[in-house]
PAMIKOL-58250 format. One record per residue (C-alpha): residue in three letters; x negated, y, z. Coordinates in steps of 0.25 Angstrom, whole numbers, plus 2048, in hexadecimal, padded with zeros to 3 digits. Layout:
N
ALAXYZ ...
REM end
This chain:
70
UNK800800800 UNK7F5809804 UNK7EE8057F5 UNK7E17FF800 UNK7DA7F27FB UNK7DC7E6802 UNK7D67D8801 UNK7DB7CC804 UNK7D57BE805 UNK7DC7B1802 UNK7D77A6809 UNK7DA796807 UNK7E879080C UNK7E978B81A UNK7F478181F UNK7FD78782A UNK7F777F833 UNK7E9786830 UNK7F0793831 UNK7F778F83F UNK7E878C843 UNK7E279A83F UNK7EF7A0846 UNK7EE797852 UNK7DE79C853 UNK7E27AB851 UNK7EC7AB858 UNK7E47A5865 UNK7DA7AF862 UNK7E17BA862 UNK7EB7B8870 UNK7DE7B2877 UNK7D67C0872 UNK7E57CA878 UNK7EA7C1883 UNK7E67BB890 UNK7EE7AF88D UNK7E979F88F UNK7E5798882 UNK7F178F886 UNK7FB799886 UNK7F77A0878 UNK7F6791874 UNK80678F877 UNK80779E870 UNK7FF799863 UNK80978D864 UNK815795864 UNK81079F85A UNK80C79484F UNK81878C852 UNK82079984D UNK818799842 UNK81C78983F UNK82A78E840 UNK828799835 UNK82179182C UNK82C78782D UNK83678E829 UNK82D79381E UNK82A78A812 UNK81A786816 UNK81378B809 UNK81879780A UNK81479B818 UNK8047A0816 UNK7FB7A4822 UNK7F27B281F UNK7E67B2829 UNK7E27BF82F 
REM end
């Protein structure tokens, strides 16, 4: 919109099991780095947060759910 020059890069298909994975790691990451919680309860939250993502995907036909890493 602002006419700026962007680059994107394309990387190789994962499974949604690799992508849960990455989520999974990030998302550990990221509430260990902001919270004081225990690594079990972010754990339960990482559960809960990719079993929401399950649900979205299954309602969803699966090829034509992608995954963009940031």
């Amino acid at each position: 919109m602002k006419g700026e020059v962007s680059r994107f890069e394309i990387g190789k298909p994962v499974t949604i099991a690799e992508a849960k994975k990455e989520i999974r790691n990030r998302y550990f990451a990221r509430m260990k780095e902001s919270t004081d919680y225990g690594d079990d309860h972010i754990n339960r939250n990482a559960e809960g947060y990719l079993k929401s993502l399950d649900s979205f995907v299954a309602t969803k036909h699966p090829n034509l759910v992608i995954y963009i890493s940031c």
